[in-house]
C-alpha positions in Angstrom: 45.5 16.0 -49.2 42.0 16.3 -48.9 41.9 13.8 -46.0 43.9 16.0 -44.3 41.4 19.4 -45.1 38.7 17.8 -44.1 40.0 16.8 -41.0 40.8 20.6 -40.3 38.0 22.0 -41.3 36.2 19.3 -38.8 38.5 20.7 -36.3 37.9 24.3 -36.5 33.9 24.0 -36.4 33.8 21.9 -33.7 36.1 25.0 -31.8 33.7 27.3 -33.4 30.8 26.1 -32.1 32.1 25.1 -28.4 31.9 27.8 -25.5 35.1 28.4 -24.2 34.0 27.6 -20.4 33.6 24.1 -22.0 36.0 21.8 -22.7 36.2 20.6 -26.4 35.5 17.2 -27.8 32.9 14.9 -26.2 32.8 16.5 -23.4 31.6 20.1 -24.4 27.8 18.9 -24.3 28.1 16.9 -21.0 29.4 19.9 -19.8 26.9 22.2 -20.7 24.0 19.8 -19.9 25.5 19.6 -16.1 26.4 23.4 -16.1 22.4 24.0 -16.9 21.3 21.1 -14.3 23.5 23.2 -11.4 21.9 26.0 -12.2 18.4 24.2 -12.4 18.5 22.8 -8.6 20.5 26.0 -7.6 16.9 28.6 -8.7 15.0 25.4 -6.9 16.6 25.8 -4.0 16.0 29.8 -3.9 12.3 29.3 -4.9 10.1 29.2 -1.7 7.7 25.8 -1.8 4.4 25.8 -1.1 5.2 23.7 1.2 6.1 23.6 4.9 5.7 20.0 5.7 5.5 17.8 3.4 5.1 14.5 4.9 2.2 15.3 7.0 0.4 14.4 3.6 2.2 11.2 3.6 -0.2 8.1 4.4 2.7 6.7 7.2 2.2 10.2 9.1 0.9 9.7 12.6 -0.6 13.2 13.7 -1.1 14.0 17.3 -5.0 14.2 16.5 -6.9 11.8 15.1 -10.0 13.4 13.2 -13.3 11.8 13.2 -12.5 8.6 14.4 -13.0 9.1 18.6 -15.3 6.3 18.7 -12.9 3.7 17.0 -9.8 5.3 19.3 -12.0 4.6 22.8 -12.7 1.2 21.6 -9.3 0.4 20.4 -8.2 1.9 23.8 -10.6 -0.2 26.0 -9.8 -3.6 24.3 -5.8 -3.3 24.8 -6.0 -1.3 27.9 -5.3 -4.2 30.3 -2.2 -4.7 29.2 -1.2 -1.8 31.6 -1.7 -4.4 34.3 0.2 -7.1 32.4 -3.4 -8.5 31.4 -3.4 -9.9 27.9 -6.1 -7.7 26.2 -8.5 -10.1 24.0 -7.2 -10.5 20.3 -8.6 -7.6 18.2 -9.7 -7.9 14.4 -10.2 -4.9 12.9 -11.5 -4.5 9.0 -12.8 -1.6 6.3 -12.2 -0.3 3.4 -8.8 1.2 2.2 -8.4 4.5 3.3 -10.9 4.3 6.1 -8.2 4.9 8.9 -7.8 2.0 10.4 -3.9 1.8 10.6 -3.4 5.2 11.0 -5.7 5.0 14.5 -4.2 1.4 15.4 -0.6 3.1 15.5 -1.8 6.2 17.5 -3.5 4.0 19.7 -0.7 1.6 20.6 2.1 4.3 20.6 -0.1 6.1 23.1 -0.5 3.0 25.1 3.2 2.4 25.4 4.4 5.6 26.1 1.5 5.6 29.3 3.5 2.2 29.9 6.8 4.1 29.8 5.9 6.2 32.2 4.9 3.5 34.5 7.9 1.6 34.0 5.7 -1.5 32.7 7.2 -3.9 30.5 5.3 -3.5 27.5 6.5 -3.7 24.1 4.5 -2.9 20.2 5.8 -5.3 17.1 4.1 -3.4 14.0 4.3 -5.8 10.8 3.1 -4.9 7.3 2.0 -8.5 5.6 1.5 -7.2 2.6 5.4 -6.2 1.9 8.0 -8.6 0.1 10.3 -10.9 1.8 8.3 -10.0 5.2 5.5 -12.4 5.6 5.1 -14.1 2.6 6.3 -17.0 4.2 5.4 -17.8 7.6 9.1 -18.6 8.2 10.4 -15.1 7.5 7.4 -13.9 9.6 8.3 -15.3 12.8 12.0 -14.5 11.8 11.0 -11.0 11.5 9.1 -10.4 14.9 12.3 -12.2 16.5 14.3 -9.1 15.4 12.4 -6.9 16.1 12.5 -8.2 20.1 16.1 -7.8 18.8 16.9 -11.8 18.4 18.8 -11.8 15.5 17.7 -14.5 12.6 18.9 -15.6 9.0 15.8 -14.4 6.5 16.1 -18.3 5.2 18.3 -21.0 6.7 16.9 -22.9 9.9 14.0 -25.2 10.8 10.9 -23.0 11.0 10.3 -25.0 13.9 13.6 -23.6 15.0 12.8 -20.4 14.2 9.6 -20.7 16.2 11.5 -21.5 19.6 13.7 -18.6 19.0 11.0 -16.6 18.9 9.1 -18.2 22.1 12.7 -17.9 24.2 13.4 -14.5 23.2 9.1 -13.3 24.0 9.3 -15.5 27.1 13.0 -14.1 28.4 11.3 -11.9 30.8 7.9 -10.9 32.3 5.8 -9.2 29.7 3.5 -8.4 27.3 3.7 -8.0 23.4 1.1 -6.2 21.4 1.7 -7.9 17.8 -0.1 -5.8 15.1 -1.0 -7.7 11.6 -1.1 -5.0 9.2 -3.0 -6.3 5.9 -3.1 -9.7 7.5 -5.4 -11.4 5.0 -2.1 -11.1 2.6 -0.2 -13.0 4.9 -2.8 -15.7 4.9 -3.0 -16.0 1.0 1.1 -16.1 0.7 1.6 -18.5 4.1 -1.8 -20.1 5.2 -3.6 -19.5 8.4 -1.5 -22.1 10.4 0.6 -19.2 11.3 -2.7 -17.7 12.8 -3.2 -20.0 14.8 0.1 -21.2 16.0 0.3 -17.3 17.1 -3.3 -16.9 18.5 -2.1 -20.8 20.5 1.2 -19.2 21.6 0.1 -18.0 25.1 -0.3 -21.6 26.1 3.3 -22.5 25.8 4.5 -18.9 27.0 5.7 -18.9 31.2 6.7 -15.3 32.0 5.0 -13.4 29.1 1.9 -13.0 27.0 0.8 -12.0 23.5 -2.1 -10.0 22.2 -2.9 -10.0 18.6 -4.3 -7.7 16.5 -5.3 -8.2 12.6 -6.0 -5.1 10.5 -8.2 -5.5 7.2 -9.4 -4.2 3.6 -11.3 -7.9 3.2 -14.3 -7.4 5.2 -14.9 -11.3 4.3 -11.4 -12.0 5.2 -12.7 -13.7 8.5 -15.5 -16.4 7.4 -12.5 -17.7 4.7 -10.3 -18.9 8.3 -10.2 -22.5 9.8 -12.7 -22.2 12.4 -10.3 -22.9 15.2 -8.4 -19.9 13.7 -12.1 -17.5 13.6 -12.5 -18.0 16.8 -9.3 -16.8 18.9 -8.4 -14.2 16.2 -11.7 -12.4 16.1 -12.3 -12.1 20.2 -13.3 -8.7 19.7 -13.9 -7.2 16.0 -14.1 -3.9 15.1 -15.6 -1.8 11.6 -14.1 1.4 10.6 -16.9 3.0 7.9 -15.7 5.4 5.2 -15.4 8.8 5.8 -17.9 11.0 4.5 -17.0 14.1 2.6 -17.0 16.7 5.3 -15.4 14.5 7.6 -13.0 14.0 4.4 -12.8 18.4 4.6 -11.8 18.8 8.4 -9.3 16.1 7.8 -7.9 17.7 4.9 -8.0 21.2 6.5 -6.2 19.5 9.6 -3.4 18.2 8.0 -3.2 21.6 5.2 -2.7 23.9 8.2 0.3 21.8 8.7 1.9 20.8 5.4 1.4 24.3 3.6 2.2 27.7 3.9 -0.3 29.8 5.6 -2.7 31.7 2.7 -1.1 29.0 -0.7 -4.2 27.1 -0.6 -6.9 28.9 -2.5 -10.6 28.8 -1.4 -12.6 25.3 -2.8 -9.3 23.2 -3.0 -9.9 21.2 0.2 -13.4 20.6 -0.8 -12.8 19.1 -4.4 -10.3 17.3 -3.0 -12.7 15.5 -0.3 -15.5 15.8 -2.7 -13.4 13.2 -5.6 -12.0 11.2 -2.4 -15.5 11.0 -1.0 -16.8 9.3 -4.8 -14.0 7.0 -4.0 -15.8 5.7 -1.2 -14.7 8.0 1.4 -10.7 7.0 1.1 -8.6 9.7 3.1 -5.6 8.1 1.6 -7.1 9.0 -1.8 -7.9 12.7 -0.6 -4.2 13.3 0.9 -3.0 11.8 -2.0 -4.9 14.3 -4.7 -3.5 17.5 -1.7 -0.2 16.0 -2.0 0.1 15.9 -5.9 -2.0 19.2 -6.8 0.7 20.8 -4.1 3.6 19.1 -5.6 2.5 20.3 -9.4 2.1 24.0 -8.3 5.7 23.8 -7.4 6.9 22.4 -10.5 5.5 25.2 -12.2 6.7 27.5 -9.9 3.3 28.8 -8.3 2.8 31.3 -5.3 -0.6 29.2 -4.7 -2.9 25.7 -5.1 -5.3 26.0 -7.3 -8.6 24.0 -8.6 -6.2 23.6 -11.6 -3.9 21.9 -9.8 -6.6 19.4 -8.3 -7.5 18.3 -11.8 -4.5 17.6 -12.9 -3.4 16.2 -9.7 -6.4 13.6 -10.3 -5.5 12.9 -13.8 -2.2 11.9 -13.1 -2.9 10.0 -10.6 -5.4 7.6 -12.2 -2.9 7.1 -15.1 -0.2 6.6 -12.7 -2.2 4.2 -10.4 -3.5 1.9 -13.3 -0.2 1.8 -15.4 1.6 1.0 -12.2 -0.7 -1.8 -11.0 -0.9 -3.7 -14.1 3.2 -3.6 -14.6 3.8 -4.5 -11.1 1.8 -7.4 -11.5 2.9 -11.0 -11.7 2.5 -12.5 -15.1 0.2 -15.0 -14.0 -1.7 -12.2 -12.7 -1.5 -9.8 -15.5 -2.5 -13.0 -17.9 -5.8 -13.0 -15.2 -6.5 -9.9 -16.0 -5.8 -9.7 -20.0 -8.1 -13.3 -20.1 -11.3 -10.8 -18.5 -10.0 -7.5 -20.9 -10.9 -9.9 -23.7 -13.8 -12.0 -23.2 -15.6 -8.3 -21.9 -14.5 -7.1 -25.6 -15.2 -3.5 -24.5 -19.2 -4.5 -23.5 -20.4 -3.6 -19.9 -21.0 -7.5 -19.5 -21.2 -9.7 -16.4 -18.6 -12.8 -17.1 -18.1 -15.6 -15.2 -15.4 -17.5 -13.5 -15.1 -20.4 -15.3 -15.3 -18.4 -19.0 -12.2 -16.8 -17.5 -10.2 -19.7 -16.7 -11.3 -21.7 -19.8 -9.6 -18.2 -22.3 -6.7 -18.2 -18.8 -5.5 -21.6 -20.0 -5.4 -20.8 -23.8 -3.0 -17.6 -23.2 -0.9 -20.2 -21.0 -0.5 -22.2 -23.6 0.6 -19.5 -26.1 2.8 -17.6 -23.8 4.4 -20.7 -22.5 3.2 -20.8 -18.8 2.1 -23.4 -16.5 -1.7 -22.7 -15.4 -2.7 -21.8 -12.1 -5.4 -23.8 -10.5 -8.8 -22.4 -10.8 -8.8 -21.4 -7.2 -5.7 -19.8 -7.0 -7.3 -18.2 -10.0 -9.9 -17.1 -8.0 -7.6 -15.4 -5.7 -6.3 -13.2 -8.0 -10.0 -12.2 -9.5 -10.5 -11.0 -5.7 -7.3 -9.1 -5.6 -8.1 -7.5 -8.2 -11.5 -6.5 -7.4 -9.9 -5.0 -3.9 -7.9 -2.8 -6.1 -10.8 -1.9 -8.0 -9.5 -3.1 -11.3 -12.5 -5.2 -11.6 -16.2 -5.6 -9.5 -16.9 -9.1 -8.7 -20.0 -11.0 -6.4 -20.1 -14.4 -5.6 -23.9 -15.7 -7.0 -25.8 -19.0 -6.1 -25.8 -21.8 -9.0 -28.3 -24.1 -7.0 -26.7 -27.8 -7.2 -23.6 -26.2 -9.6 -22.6 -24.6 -7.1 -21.4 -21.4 -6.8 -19.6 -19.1 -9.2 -18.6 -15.1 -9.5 -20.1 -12.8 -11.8 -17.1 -10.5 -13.0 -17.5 -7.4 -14.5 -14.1 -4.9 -15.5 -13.7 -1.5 -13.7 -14.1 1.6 -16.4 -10.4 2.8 -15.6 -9.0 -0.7 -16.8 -11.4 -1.2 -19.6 -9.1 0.8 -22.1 -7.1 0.0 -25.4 -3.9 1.4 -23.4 -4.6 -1.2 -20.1 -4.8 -3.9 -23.0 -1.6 -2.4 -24.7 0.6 -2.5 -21.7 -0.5 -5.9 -20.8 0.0 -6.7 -24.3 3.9 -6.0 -24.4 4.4 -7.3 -20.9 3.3 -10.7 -21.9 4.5 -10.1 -25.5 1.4 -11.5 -27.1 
C-alpha cells in the first residue's frame, strides 16, 4: 500500500514538473536541452559576424599580394625561373624564424611560376610537402611514397622495399620530359625523424633521371639546420640560400590592415586594434603568424559575445587565451619522453632564473625513467628534444665552449613554462 502511493505520487510530480511540448520520462530534459541548442544556432545564424572572410586570417591563406617581402619574391623568382625553359633552377634553402613568411612567399612564388608555365603549355609540375606532419615524412619511406602520389603513382603508406618505392618514384618523375619543383616544408623535421640520406638521395636524383629533372627547395625555422648535414648533403642542398628577417611592427600593421580589409566588415575594427596587435606580434620577434593569430581570436571573441565591433578588449583577451592555449597544448601533445625532458629542467630550475646544463638534465632525465618505468633516451637524442623545445620557445638554450670537455648547452626555462600549472599538467600526464 504505501509502495504503491509512493509510486503515484512519483508519477504525478514528474508530470507536474514536465512541459507538455516534452515528452515525459528521460527524455523530457534531452528534449529541452536540444529544443534550447536549436534555438541557440538558429539566433547565430540571424546575428550578422563581424566577419566577411574568415580564412584570410588563416596562416594557409595565400593572398594575391605579398606585403613587405618584394625582395625575397624577386629572388625566389630569379632562382626557379629557368625552369620555364626546362632548366633545372639550382636547389634553394631558405631559413628564419617562425612567422617570418617564408612559406607563405614560397607558395605564391611557385603557384605563380606554374600558372606562367600553364600558359605556355610547359611541362612543369609543384610537389608541396609539409615534414613536419604525421605519417608524412617521418620516415623516408612514406616520404618518397608520398611525392609518388602526388605525380599521381599510387603507393601503400608501408608495405614495399623502400628501394622499391624509390624506382616507382624515379619511373613515374622520369615518364615524360619535365621538371618538378619539390618543396621541403619544415625540412629539418624530416631529417631528425628519417636522416639526411634522403637529402641526398633526392639532391643525387638528377643523375639517374633521362627525360626529366628535379629542383629542390628546403624551407626552415633552424637557421643552424644546415652546418648539422653530411657535408655531401650541405653542399647540393644549399646551391643558393636565402634569409627571411622578421617583420618589424609597422611592416606587422600594413600586413594586418591588408588582410583586415578583407576578413572584416567594413567600419567593425575600431581605431588602435591593428596596432596592438602588430605591437605584441612584433615583441614576439616580428611573427605575422602570431599577429593574424591575436586578429583572428580577438574577432572570433567579439562574436561570441555578440559585438557590433573589435575592440582593444578583445585583443587582451585574445592574447590571454592564446598563451594558455599554446602552452597547455604543447606540453600535452608532447611525447612522454619529451614531456619527461621537459619536467627533468622544470625541476632542477626549482622556480630560480638559473642557467643549467645538459648533462644535470640528463643525470635527473634518467631518475624520472626509472620511476615512471621508461627506457632512457640517449643523451643526444636528448639533446634534440632540449632544441625542440627551445624552437618553440618553451626553453632558451646556447651551446657554450668547455675547452678539452668539450662542449655543452647552457639551458635556461622560458617565463610562460616556468609555472606551478606547466608542472601540474606534466605532473598527471606522467602520473608522478
Amino acid at each position: 500500500m504505501i509502495v504503491c502511493f509512493y509510486h503515484t505520487v512519483s508519477t504525478i510530480i514528474i508530470f507536474i514538473n514536465t512541459t507538455p511540448s516534452f515528452s515525459i520520462g528521460n527524455g523530457g530534459v534531452i528534449g529541452m536541452k536540444e529544443k534550447n541548442l536549436d534555438i541557440f544556432f538558429q539566433n547565430y545564424l540571424k546575428k550578422e559576424s563581424v566577419f566577411v572572410s574568415k580564412q584570410t586570417l588563416q596562416v594557409a591563406f595565400v593572398p594575391d599580394e605579398i606585403v613587405h617581402r618584394d625582395d625575397q619574391v624577386q629572388q625566389i623568382a630569379s632562382v626557379i625561373a629557368p625552369a620555364l625553359r626546362l632548366e633545372r633552377p639550382s636547389n634553394l634553402f631558405i631559413y628564419g624564424k617562425t612567422g617570418t613568411g617564408k612559406t607563405l612567399t614560397v607558395k605564391h612564388t611557385t603557384d605563380k611560376l606554374v600558372s606562367a608555365a600553364n600558359k605556355e603549355s610547359i611541362s612543369l609540375q609543384k610537389i608541396y610537402v609539409n615534414c613536419k606532419l604525421k605519417n608524412v615524412a617521418d620516415t623516408e619511406y612514406r616520404l618518397i611514397a608520398s611525392l609518388a602520389r602526388q605525380l599521381g603513382k599510387p603507393l601503400p603508406s608501408t608495405g614495399l622495399p623502400t628501394e622499391d618505392v624509390y624506382k616507382a618514384f624515379f619511373s613515374t618523375v622520369d615518364s615524360e620530359k619535365q621538371l618538378v619543383i619539390l618543396i621541403l616544408d619544415e625540412i629539418d623535421q624530416l631529417v631528425k625523424k628519417a636522416g639526411d640520406d634522403v637529402l641526398y638521395n633526392l639532391t643525387r636524383i638528377n643523375e639517374e633521371l633521362k627525360n626529366s629533372q628535379i629542383s629542390l627547395i628546403g624551407i626552415s625555422n633552424d637557421l643552424l639546420f644546415v652546418d648539422n648535414l653530411d657535408p655531401r648533403v650541405k653542399s647540393s642542398l644549399s646551391e643558393e640560400e636565402l634569409l627571411f628577417p622578421p617583420y618589424n611592427a609597422l611592416q606587422l600593421q600594413d600586413l594586418l590592415l591588408n588582410r583586415s580589409t578583407i576578413a572584416f566588415r567594413k567600419g567593425v575594427v575600431e581605431p588602435g586594434v591593428v596596432e596592438k596587435c602588430a605591437a605584441f606580434a612584433a615583441r614576439e620577434h616580428g611573427d605575422a603568424r602570431r599577429a593574424l593569430e591575436l586578429l583572428r581570436v580577438a574577432g572570433e571573441l567579439a562574436d561570441r559575445k555578440g559585438a557590433a565591433t573589435v575592440g582593444i578588449s578583445d585583443v587582451d583577451a585574445a592574447e590571454e587565451k592564446i598563451e594558455k592555449d599554446k602552452i597547455a597544448d604543447l606540453i600535452t601533445t608532447q611525447p612522454k619522453q619529451a614531456q619527461l625532458v621537459l619536467y627533468s629542467v622544470i625541476s632542477i630550475s626549482n622556480g630560480t632564473n638559473k642557467f643549467i646544463f645538459t648533462g644535470e638534465v640528463y643525470e635527473t632525465y634518467k631518475k624520472y625513467c626509472a620511476e615512471v618505468g621508461l627506457r632512457p633516451l640517449t643523451q643526444r637524442r636528448l639533446s634534440d628534444i632540449l632544441s625542440e623545445f627551445d624552437m618553440l620557445g618553451i626553453i632558451t638554450a646556447r651551446v657554450i665552449s668547455k675547452g678539452r670537455y668539450g662542449r655543452t648547452r647552457e639551458i635556461m626555462l622560458a617565463q610562460q613554462a616556468a609555472t606551478p600549472a606547466v608542472k601540474r599538467i606534466l605532473e598527471e600526464s606522467l602520473s608522478l
